[in-house]
N, C-alpha and C positions, 0 to 999 in steps of 0.2 A: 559477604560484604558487597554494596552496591561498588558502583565506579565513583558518584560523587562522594563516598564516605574514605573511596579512598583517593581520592584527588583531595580530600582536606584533608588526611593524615599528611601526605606528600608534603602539602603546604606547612602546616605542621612541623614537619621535620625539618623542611628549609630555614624556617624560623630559629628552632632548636641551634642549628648550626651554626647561623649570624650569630647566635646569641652567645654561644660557648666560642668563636672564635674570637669576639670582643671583649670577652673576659681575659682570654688567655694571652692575647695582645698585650692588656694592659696589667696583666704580672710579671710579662717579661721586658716592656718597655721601663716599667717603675717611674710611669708618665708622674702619679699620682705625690707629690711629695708634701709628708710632712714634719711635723713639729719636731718630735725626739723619734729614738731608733726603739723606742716600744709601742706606741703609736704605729710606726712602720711596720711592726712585727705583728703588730692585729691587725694590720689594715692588710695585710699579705694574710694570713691565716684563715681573716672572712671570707677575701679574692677565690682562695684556694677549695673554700666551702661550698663556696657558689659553683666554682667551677666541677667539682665531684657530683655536686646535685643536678646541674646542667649535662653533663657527663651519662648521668644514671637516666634523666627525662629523655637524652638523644636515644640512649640505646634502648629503652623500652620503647621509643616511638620506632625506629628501626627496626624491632622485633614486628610488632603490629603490625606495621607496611608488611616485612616478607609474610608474616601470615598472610594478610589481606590479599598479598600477588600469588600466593599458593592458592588461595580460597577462588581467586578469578581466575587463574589458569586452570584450575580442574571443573570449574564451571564452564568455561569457554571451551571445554574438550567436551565437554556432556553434551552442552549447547550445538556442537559441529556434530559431532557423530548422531545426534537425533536429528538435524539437520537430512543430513546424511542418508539414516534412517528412512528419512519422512522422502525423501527422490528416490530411495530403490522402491520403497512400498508404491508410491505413483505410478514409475513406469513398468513396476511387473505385474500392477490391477491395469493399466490403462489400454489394452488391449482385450478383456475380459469386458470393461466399462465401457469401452466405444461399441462390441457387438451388436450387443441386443440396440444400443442406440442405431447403430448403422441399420440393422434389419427394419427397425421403427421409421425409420426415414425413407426406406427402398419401398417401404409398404404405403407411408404417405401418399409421396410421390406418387404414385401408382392411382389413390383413392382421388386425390387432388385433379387426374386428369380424366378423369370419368366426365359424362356428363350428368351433372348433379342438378338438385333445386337450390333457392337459395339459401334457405335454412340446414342443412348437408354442407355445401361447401363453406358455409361461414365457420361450420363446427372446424374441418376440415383445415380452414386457413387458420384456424386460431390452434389447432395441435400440433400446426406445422411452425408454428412461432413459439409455442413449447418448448416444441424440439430442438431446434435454432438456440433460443435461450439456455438448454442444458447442455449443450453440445459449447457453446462459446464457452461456459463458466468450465466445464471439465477441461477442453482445453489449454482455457488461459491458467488454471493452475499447474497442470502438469508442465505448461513453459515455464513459467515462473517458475516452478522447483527446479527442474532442470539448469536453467538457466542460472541462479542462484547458484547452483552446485558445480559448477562450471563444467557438466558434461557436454555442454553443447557447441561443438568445434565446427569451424566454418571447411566445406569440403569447394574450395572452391576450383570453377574450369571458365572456361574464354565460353562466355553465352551472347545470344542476341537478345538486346531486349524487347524490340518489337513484339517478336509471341507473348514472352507474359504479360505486358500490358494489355493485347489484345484479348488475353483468358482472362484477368481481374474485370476489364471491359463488361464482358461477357456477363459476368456472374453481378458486377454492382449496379448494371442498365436495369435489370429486373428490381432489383433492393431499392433503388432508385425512384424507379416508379411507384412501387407500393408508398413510398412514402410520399410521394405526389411533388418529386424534383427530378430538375434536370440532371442529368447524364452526360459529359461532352469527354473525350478523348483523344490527346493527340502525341504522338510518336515518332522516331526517329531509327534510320537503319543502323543504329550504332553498338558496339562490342565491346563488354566489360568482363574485367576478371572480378565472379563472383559466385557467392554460391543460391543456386535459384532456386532451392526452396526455401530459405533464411529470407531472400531478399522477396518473396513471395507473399510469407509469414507478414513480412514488417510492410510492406505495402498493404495486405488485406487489412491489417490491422488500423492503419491511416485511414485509407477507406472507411473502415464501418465506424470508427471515430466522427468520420467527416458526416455524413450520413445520420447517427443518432443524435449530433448537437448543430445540428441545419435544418428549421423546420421550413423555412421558404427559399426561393431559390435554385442553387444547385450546386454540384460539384464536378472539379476538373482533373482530371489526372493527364499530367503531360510529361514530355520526355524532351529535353532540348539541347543540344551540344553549349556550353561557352567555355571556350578556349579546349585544354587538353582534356574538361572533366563532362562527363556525363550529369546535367543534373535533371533529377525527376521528382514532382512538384506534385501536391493535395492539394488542392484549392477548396473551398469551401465558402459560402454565405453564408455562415451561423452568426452569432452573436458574440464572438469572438473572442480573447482572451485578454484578462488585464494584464499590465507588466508586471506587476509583483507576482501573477499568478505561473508567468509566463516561465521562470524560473524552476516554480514547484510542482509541474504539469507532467513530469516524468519521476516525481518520487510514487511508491508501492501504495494504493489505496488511495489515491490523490485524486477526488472527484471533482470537477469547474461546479462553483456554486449558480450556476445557471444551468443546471444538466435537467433535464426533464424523469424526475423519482419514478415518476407513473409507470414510462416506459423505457428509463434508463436498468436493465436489467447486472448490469458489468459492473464489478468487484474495484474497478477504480486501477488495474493496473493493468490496459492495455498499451496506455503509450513507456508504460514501465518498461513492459516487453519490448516496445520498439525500439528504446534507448538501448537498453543491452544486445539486444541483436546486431543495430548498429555498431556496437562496440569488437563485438565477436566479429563482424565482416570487417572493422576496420572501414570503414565511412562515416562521410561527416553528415549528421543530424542538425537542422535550424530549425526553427520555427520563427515566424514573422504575425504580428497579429494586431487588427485595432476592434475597438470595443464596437459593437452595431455593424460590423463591415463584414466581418470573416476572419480565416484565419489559412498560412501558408505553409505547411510543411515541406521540406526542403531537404534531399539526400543526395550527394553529391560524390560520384563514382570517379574514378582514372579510366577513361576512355583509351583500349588497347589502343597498340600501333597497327599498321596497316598489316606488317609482317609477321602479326600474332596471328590474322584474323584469314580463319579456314580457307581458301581460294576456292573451294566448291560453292561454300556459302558469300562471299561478298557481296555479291549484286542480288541476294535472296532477303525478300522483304514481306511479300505476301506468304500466309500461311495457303497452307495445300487447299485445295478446295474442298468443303465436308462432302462425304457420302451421303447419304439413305442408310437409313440399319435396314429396311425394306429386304424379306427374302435371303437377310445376312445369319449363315450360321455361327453362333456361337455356343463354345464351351464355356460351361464355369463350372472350378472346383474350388470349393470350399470344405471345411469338417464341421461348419454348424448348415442341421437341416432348414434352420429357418432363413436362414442365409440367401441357401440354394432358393427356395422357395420366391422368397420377394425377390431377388435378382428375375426367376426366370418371370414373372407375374408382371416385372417394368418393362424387361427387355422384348416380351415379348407382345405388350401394348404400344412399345418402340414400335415395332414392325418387324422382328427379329425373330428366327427359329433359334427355340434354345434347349440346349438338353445340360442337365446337376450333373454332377459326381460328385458323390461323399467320400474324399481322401484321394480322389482319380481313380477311387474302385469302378469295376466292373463296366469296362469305355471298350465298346466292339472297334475293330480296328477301320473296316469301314468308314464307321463311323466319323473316328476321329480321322479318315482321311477329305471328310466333308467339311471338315472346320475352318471357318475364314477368320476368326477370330475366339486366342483360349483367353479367358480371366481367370488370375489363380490368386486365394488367398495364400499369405508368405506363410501363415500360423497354420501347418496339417498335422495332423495327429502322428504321421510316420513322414518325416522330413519336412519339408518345405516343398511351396506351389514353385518355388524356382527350381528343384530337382526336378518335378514331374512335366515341367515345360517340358526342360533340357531331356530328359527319357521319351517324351512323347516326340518329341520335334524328330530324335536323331530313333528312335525305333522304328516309327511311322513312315517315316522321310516327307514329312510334313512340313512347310515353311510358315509359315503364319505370324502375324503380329502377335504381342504378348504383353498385357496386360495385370501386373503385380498388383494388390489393394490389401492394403497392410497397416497396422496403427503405431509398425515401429519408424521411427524416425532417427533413426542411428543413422550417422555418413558411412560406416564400413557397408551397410543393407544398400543405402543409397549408389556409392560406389558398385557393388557385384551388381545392381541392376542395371546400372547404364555399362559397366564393360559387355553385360549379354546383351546388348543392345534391345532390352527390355522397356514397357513404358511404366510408369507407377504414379498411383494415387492413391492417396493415402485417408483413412476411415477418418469421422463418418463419410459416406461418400454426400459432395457436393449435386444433386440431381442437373445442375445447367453445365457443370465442367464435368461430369461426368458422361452426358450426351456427347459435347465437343468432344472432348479425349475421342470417344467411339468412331465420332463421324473421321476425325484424323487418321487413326490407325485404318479404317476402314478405306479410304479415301486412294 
């Protein structure tokens, strides 16, 4: 039985009830008076007929209803556990599913900086917007389920946020330009309890929101203290949003009827995502918007106290200076060959000497005592790339930065990497925050 079949049994029943309490009132009031005491005696007899018939339509409508709440509670358990279902099968394909994507992207990358003609590189630019486009749709479902399913807990620590706004920076100046708009970004040295890659997630997400519905113009991402809170602002020159729309612009599949079909490639629920993530960090979400102007996205953090915030880091604002990969050796283990492959095929059009290991087999000790930098995928065939850091680091007496690239997104994964003082990014890999990362640890 639907839910509106049974919201009018309900009603139904309520009815029923008025109706046999009215009756029953008026047999025991003996409001009704009349003529002789035989009269009286039918006139109670009918009362009492009615009242047995009213009686019998209560309790079969009663019956119905518990059926009906039987029939919706063992559909509502069906409904959750397919639910249910439907997020372990995502996230135990979604690292199988991002591979050969990640490998496809490392190989781009690669083809993309070649010097081409222009019929080559246009193929080239448009494979790589392919790719972009399946990579967005796979992960915004796998958030969505997740998210839905309420695995996804906020691991939060005291961050700066200067750096990640200087990496979203990074990675939406390019996206930016391709679409033939401005770029401007501005920041602040200030410290929030929060978790950064959720708070990452929901800003990229703004971003390329801001980006696909701004076709002239430009967009702003800024960071600005007022009063105790942190707030950090989307700006955009799109076309902006209506009120009524403004409302509905964070339910699932909810596309602005001004979105561009042609090139709007997205399922309709990334500001979904942003809402909920919001919700998991416990921050407050706005949005401000006039039609023909733009529109403001607006998240607003608790800016720690003085005495939360690191005393090595306080007066630390600029990020490190990047390296060169130039003449930089690096390790990568991974358990897929093709992995290995496009990895060393980028890293080393980088300017980077690169030597695979398939599982960290077969690594002369030499060798690995030339390493200035290992990348290890977390998924090996016999443990994890975090064992064989940790065995190579303390066998070798090796010290080296360490480079995780993983497609699990679990905070416990999160958590052991940053206590090994480990760095992590997570598949497919990004090609412009994947340089940065390099040049940092490098640096």
């Amino acid at each position: 039985m639907s839910q509106s079949e049974l919201d009018a049994t309900q009603r139904e029943n309520a009815k029923l009830r008025k109706i046999n309490q009215a009756l029953i009132e008026r047999l025991e009031s003996g409001a009704v008076q009349l003529a002789n005491p035989y009269s009286a005696f039918e006139h109670s007899v009918t009362l009492a007929e009615q009242v047995r018939e009213r009686t019998d339509a209560l309790n079969q409508a009663l019956e119905k209803l518990n059926t009906s709440h039987r029939e919706l509670t063992a559909a509502t358990q069906i409904a959750e556990q397919a639910n249910l279902s439907k997020t372990k099968f995502l996230a135990a394909v979604s690292h199988d599913l991002l591979q050969p994507l990640n490998a496809a992207r490392l190989f781009a990358t690669t083809l993309a900086e070649q010097p081409l003609d222009d019929r080559p590189k246009s193929l080239v630019d448009s494979m790589t917007r392919s790719l972009n486009d399946v990579e967005n749709l796979l992960r915004t479902l796998i958030d969505i389920s997740k998210l839905d399913a309420g695995v996804v807990q906020a691991d939060k620590t005291n961050i700066r946020v200067a750096p990640i706004l200087e990496q979203l920076s990074t990675e939406f100046e390019a996206a930016a330009r391709h679409a033939q708009l401005r770029f401007k970004h501005r920041t602040c040295n200030a410290w929030v309890h929060s978790d950064s890659l959720l708070l990452i997630r929901l800003l990229r997400n703004l971003l390329t929101n801001a980006i696909r519905y701004t076709k002239t113009g430009g967009v702003l991402l800024s960071a600005r203290r007022r009063g105790s809170k942190l707030l950090i602002q989307v700006w955009d020159t799109g076309e902006g949003i209506s009120q009524e729309d403004q409302s509905a612009i964070f339910e699932e599949f909810k596309r602005l009827p001004n979105a561009d079909k042609a090139h709007d490639k997205g399922l309709g629920l990334g500001l979904s995502i942003v809402d909920k993530i919001a919700k998991v960090l416990d921050h407050t979400l706005t949005v401000t918007s006039t039609l023909g102007k733009g529109s403001v996205f607006s998240l607003e953090i608790p800016i720690l106290d003085s005495a939360q915030v690191p005393v090595d880091n306080q007066n630390s604002l600029q990020p490190s200076h990047p390296s060169s990969l130039q003449g930089q050796h690096i390790l990568v283990i991974d358990n897929d060959a093709t992995i290995c492959e496009a990895m060393s095929q980028l890293l080393t059009q980088w300017g980077a000497k690169v030597t695979t290991s398939l599982n960290g087999e077969l690594l002369e000790e030499e060798m690995v005592r030339s390493v200035d930098l290992l990348i290890v995928d977390y998924h090996l065939d016999q443990g994890t790339g975090i064992d064989i850091a940790k065995r190579l680091i303390a066998d070798r007496s090796v010290d080296v930065p360490v480079l995780v690239v993983t497609a699990n997104y679990s905070q416990t994964l999160n958590e052991t990497i940053r206590q090994e003082g480990y760095s992590l990014l997570h598949k497919p890999l990004k090609p412009l925050l994947f340089r940065q990362r390099l040049r940092q640890l490098l640096g």
